[in-house]
N, C-alpha and C positions, 0 to 999 in steps of 0.2 A: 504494500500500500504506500501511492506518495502523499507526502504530506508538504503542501504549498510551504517555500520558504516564508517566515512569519513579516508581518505587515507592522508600521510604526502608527501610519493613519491609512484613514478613510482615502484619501490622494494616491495610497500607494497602489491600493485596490482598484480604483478607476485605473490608471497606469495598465495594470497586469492584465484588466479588461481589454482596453485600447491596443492594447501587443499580442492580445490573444490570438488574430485574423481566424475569431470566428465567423462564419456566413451567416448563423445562425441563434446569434445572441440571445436576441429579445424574439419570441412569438407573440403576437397580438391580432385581435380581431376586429376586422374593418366591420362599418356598416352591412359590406352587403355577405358578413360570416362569415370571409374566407379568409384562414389564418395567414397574416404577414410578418416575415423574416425582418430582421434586422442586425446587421453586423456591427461586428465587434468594430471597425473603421467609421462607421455610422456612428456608433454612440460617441465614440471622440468625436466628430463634429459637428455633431449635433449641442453635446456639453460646448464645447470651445464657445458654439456659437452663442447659445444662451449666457455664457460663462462674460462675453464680450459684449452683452447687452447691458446684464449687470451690471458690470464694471461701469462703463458710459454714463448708468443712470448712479452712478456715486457710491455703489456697495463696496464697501469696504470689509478686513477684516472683525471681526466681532458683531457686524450688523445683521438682526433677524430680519429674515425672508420665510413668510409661512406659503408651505402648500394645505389647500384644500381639493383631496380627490379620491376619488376611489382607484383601486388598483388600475393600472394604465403604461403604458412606455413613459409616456411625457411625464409620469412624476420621478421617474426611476433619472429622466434624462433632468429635472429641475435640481433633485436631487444633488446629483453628480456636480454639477453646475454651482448650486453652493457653496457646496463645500472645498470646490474647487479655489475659490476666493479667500475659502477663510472665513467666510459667512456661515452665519449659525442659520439651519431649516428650521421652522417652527411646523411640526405635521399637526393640522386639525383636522378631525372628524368629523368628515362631510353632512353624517347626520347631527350635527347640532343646528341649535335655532341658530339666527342671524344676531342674535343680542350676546348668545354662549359665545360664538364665536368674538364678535367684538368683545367682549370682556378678557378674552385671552391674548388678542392684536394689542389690548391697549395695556395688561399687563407686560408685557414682552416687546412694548413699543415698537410693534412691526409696522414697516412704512411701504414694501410691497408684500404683493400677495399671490400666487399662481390657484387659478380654480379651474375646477374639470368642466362644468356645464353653465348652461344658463340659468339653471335653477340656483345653484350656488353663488353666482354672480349678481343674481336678483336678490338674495337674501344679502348677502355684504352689499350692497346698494342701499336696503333702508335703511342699513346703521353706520355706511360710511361716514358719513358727520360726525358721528361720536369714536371714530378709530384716529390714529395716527396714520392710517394707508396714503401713501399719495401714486400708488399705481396698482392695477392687479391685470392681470394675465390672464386669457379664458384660452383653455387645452383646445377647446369644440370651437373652431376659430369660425366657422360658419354662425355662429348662436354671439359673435363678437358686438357691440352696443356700443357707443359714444362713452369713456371712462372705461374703456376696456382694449387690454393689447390681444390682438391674436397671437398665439403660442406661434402658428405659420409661418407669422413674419420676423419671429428672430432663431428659426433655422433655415429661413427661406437660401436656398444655393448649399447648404450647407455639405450635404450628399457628393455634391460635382467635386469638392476636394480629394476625395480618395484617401490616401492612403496618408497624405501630405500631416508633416509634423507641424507645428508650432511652437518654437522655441519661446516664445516672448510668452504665451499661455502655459507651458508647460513652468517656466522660471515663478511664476504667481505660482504652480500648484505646487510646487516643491518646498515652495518659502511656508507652506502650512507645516507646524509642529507638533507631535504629539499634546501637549498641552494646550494648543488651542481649543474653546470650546466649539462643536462640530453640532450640537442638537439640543434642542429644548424642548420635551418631549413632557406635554401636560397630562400626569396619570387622571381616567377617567373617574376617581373619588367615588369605591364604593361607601364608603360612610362619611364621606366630607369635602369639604369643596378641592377642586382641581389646583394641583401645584404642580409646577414647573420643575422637570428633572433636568440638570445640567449634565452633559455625558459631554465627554474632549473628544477627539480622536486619539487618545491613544487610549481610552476607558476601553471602546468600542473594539477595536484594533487589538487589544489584550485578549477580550474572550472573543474575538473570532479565531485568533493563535491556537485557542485550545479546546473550544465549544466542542467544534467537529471534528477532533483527530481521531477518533475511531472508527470516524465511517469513512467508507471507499467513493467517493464522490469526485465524478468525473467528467471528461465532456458528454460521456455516452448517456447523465441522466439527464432527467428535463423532471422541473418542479413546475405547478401551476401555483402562482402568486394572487391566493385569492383574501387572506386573512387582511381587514384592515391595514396598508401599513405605515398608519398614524400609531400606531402599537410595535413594540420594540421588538416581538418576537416573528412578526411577518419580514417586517426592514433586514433585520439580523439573518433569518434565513435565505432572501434575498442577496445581501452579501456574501455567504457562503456560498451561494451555486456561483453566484460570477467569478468568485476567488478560485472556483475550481472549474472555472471554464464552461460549465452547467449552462444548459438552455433554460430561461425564465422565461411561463409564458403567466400574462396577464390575463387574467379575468374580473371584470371590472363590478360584475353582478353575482351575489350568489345563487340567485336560483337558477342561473347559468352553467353554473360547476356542473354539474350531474353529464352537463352535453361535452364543455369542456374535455371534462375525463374520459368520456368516449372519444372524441375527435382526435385530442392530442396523445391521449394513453402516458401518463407523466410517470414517472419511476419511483419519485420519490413523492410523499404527501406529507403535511407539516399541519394538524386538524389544531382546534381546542377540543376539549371534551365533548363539548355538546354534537360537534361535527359527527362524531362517530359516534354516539347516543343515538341522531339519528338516521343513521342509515343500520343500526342496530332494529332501530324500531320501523323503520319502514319494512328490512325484512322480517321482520317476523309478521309485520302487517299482512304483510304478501304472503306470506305460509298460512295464516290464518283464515287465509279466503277457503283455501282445500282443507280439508280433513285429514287426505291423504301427503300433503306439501306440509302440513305444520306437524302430522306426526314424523317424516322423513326428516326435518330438521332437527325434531328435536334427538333423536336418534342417533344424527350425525353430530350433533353438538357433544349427547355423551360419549359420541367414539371419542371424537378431539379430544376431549377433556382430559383423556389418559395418552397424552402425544407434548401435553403442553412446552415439556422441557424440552422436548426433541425440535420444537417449531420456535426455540427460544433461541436454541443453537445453530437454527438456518440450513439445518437439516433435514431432510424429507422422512419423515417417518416408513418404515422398512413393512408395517402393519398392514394386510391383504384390506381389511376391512376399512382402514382408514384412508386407502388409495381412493377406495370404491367411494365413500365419502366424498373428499375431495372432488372426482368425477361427479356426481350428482348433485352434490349442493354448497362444497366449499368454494370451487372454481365459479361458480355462477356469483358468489358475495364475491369475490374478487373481483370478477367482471364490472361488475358496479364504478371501480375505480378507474377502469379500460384496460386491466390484465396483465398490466406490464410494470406496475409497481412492486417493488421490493425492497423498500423502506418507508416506512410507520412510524409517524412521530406526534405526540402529542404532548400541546404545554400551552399557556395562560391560567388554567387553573388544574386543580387536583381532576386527576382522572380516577375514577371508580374503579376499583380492584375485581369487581364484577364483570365491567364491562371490559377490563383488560383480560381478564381469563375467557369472556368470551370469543374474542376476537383470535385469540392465542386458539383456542378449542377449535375456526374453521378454518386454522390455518395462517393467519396473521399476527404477527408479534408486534404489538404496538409500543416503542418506545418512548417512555414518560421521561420527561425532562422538568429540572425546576428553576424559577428567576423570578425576578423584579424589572421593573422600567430601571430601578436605579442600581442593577448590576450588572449591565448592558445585553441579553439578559442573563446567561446561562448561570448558574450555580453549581447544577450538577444534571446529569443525563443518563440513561439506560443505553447499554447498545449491545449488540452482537457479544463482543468480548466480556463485556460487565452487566450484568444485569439481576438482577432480582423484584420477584415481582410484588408487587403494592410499593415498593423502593418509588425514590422519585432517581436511584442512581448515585453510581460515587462522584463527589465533588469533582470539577475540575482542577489541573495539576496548583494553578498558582492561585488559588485561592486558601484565608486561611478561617475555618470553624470551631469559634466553640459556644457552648450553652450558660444562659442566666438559668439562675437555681430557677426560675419558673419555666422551665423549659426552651423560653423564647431562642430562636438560632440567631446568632450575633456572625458578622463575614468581614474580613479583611482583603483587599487583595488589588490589585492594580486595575480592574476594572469597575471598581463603586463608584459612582458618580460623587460628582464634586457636591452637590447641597439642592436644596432647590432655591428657585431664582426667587430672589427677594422677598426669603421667609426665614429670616435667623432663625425666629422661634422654633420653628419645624425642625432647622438644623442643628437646634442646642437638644435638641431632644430626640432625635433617631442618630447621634455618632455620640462616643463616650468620649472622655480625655487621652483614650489610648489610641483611637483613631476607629473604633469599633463600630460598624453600621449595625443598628438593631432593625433587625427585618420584618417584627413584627409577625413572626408566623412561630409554631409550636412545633418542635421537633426533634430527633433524635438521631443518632450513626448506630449501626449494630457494628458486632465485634469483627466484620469483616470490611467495614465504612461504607455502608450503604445510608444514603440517605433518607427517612421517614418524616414525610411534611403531618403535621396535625392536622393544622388549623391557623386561621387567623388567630391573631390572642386576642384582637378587642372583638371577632364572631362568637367566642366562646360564650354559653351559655350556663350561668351559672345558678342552679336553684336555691329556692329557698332554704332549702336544706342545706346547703354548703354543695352537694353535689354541682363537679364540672363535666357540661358534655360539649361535646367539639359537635357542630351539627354536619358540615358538611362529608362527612364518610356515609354519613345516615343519610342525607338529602342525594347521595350517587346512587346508593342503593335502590331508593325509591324509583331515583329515576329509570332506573334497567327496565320498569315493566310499560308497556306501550301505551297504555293510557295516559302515564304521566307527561308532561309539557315540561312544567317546574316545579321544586318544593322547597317551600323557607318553613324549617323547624321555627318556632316562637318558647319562650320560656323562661327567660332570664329573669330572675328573681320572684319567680312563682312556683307553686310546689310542685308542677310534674308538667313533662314537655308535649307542646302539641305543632299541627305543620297547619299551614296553609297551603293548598294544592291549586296549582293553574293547571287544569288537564290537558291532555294533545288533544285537541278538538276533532282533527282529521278520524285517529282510530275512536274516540267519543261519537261523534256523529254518528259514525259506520255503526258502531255497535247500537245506535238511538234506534238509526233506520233497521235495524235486525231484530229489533222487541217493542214493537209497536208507540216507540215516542219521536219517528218524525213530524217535522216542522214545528218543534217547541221553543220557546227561545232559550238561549243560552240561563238564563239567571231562571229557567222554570228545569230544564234540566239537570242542573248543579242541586236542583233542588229536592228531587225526586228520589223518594224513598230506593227504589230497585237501584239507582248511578249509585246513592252513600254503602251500598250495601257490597258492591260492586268497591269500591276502593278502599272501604273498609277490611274487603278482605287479603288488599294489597297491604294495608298499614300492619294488618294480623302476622303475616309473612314475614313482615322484616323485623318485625317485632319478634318476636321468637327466637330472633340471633344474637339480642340484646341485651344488655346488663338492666336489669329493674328497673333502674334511676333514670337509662336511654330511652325508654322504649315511650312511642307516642299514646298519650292518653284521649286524645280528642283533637278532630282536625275540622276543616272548612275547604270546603270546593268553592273555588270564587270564579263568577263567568264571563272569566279575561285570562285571554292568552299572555302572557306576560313577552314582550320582547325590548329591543334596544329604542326599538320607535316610540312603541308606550310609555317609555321608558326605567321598569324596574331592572332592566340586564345594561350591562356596561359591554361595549364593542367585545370584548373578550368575553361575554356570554356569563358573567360573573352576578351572582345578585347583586342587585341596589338596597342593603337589608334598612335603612335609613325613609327609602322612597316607599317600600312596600309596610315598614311597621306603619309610616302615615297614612299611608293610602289605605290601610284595612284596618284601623285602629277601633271602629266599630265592632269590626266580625272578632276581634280580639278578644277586646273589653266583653262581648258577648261566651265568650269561650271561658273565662275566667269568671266573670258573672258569682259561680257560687263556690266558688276556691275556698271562700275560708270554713265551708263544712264539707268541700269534695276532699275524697279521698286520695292522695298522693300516689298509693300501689294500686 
């Protein structure tokens, strides 16, 4: 296996991009569907050229420039372009409102702004008055408006260069330092307002050196870039396929993926949990239609189940009957992906040990990884060589871990970010006097240093009793079975714990129109004696696995889908547990109602 010589910055990476003379860099999709090439000579002049826009219009080093877009070439190409100067990206989350976003431009005094659409541009429109902006950029140069540069016109010609160097752009990229700051990257604040992560290029630059040295990542794979990558962990794996030569292809929509992954057949995939939550539950949606298809699944699932380690080891199990498996029902889950994948990776949050041994059972080893926006991201990773499972994986090499007596994991190492932007208080309070980042999550190493994530330590749920339960291992569990959507455990300082459930509507419906409660609304459904009866005996089942003090006592079906739009989920699919205690404080209060003569067991 080669292992890229290691990188100081972000600059070096563009660099080894532009020297690549790949054909086939970037894949991206026109209007009219058909995938478009882009070469490694392309992206250098393309960057050059934006890079020389910039510059003209006065960016200097340490000045923010924010993109707003969805996965796309041109953010990858704005990107490059930035940082190229020395300028710090500011990525915002195309789904924020127009006020969210201005609150972010004016905290980080961005004065230009690159955006993907019209609709984006319309939204910074009615708050440009209240920002610092004094240009912004529209990708969809067709959808361009009076106060708007077309992206077109500053790579216009740019292509006709070829192959052609630029020393004068090249002398700017090199004069960038490891220690310049390279990104300001605003965590989505599951329980509090959004702050500004400082990351250099050399934070970055550090754990891409080490992230991915055990996987064999080459020009032969292609990744489809569909994760937000206003989020550290889309951007980051992104940089890794270009550093190893990798095809990236963009997909700018996710209900798109599914054709995507047919079309281009990508090798490697990079999920959050929920990704593969549901294509978890869609198959078994799909087995559930036959009698004959959901008993053959499950069947195959318990062949797998006794193969697990062998499929962990990227070895084909030698078992007649687990071939025959795979031929009928493993190979088909795999097709889902377009069949040519052979790396599984999943990170932003805790992935369910459920659904890892699932996936492991038809034949896919999914590798958990763990990090933060503010340790650029990786901490630690599962892979081929290393792994064990519910692990989130052994640290990487130059990082260093140890534990507060309350469990919390503390990290040192050369890629933690510098603080967040003009929040001392923040920063007197997550680094010690030793230089210690408190991560804020519950965890532990076993005796061979594997890594074990809890929990958040401010999610933990503490009852009245003194009893601590972490919710989120219970809230993955829940989610394996297909009816589930979402589930936020509730409990903290009340005698026994209960959830709130948002159903998957899609297999809810199905199953409404199969016992005679079509066409009822959603809040008469949730409400109906046969549905509670129905997930009650979902909460029974997990229940069972439970320690006393965990186990749920009383829940609520609420009839809303919960997503990033509604917004209780954060872009990395994470509860909003802050948005949803507000938003259901009624069904709560009603839950609790007669606690002080209910019965705790």
């Amino acid at each position: 296996m080669t292992v890229p010589a290691p990188i100081a910055t972000l600059n070096d990476l563009f660099l080894r991009v532009a020297a690549a003379g790949n054909p086939r860099a970037i894949l991206w999709q026109s209007a009219s569907s058909e995938w478009q090439p882009i070469s490694s000579s392309q992206i250098y002049q393309r960057v050059r050229a934006v890079a020389h826009a910039l510059h003209n219009w006065g960016v200097q080093k340490g000045d923010r420039v924010a993109i707003i877009a969805e996965n796309r070439w041109e953010w990858a190409i704005a990107d490059f372009a930035i940082l190229a100067l020395g300028a710090v990206d500011v990525p915002i989350y195309p789904t924020l409102t127009g006020e969210q976003m201005a609150e972010l431009l004016r905290d980080s005094d961005t004065r230009i702004a690159f955006v993907s659409t019209r609709k984006q541009l319309d939204k910074l429109a009615e708050v440009r008055a209240n920002t610092p902006l004094q240009r912004i950029v529209i990708m969809d140069s067709a959808d361009a408006t009076a106060g708007a540069i077309p992206f077109s016109e500053l790579v216009a010609g740019a292509d006709e260069r070829g192959s052609q160097r630029d020393d004068e752009f090249e002398a700017i990229v090199h004069s960038v330092k490891p220690g310049h700051l390279a990104t300001l990257i605003y965590t989505s604040g599951t329980t509090g307002e959004p702050k500004g992560v400082m990351l250099t290029h050399g934070n970055i630059a550090a754990n891409q050196n080490t992230c991915a040295r055990e996987f064999s990542f080459s020009r032969e794979d292609a990744c489809i870039s569909f994760l937000p990558l206003s989020h550290i962990t889309a951007r980051a794996l992104d940089y890794v396929m270009y550093g190893r030569g990798a095809q990236v292809i963009y997909c700018s929509q996710f209900d798109r993926l599914p054709y995507a992954m047919r079309e281009v057949r990508p090798t490697v995939l990079v999920g959050v949990p929920r990704v593969y939550e549901k294509i978890r539950q869609e198959v078994e949606r799909r087995a559930a239609l036959s009698p004959i298809r959901k008993k053959l699944l499950a069947m195959a699932v318990k062949i797998g189940a006794g193969h697990i380690d062998t499929v962990y080891s990227a070895r084909t199990p030698a078992s007649p009957l687990w071939k025959l498996a795979n031929k009928l029902v493993f190979s088909k889950v795999q097709a889902a992906f377009g069949g040519r994948a052979r790396v599984f990776i999943s990170g932003g949050a805790p992935l369910g040990v459920d659904t890892a041994r699932w996936f492991a059972s038809v034949g896919i080893p999914v590798w958990e990884g763990y990090g933060l926006t503010e340790t650029s991201p990786v901490i630690a990773l599962n892979s081929e060589p290393n792994h064990r499972l519910g692990s989130v994986g052994k640290p990487v090499p130059n990082v260093e871990l140890k534990f507060a007596s309350d469990g919390e994991l503390l990290c040192r190492g050369p890629f933690i970010f510098q603080g967040y932007w003009n929040k001392p208080q923040a920063n007197a309070e997550c680094f010690d006097a030793e230089g210690w980042f408190h991560t804020g999550d519950i965890g532990h190493l076993d005796h061979d240093g594997f890594l074990y994530i809890t929990d958040r330590k401010k999610e933990l749920l503490k009852t009245s009793g003194g009893k601590l339960v972490a919710p989120q291992p219970i809230e993955n569990k829940i989610k394996t079975n297909i009816l589930i959507g979402q589930v936020a455990l509730i409990g903290d300082k009340h005698k026994f714990i209960s959830a709130l459930i948002s159903p998957n509507f899609a297999a809810l419906d199905e199953w409404a129109r199969n016992n005679g409660l079509e066409g009822v609304t959603r809040a008469s459904l949730v409400a109906d004696r046969r549905v509670n009866a129905l997930y009650n005996e979902i909460i029974r089942e997990v229940n069972s696995g439970l320690a006393n003090f965990e186990t749920i006592k009383r829940f609520r079906i609420v009839p809303d889908e919960w997503s990033q739009d509604s917004g209780e989920l954060t872009p990395s699919m994470k509860l909003k547990r802050r948005v949803i205690a507000e938003r259901y404080a009624a069904a709560v209060s009603e839950i609790y109602a007669d606690e002080a003569t209910a019965r705790a067991e």
